[in-house]
N, C-alpha and C positions, 0 to 999 in steps of 0.2 A: 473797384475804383472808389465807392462810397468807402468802404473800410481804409482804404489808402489816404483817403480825405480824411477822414477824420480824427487816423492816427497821427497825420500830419498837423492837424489845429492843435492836436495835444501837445504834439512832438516839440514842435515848433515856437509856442508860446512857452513851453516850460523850459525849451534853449535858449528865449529872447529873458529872459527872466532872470537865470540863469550866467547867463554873459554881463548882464546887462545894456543892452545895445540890442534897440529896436530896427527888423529890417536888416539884420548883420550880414553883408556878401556870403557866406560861407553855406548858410541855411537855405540851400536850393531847393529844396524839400516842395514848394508851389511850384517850381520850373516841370518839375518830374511828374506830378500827378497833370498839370496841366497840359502838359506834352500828350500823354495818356489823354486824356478827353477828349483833344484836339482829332489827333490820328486817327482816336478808334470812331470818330463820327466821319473820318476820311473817307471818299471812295475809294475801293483799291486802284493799286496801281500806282506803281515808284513818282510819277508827275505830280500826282492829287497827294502824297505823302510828302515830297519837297516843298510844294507849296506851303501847305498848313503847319509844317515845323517852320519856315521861312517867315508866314504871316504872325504865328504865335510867338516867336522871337522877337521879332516887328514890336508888335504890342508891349508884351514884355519889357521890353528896353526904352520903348515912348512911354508909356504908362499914360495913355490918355485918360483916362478918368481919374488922375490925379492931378493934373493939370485944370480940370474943370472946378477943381474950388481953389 
């Protein structure tokens, strides 16, 4: 997951670069690894896995720490 992280900081910044267009819908590339993090500190078990893709989507789409400045 680090080496997925990191290829994605590369990935990502040198597509936003690239396009020109900071934040471009297309670049899911954070959804994917962050999904990954989420799950894999999951408990098992289909309930504890809907949750935390449900909450991390959540977040996601509010983006509260971007809201705070």
């Amino acid at each position: 997951m680090a080496a997925l992280f990191l290829l994605g900081v590369w990935a990502c910044a040198r597509t936003e670069r690239d396009l020109g267009v900071h934040d471009h819908p297309g670049i899911v590339w954070d959804e994917i690894v962050g999904t990954l993090v989420t799950l894999f500190l999951a408990p098992a078990g289909w309930a504890w896995l809907l949750i935390g893709f449900g909450l991390f989507r959540l977040f996601d789409i509010w983006k509260p720490y971007r809201s705070a400045g």
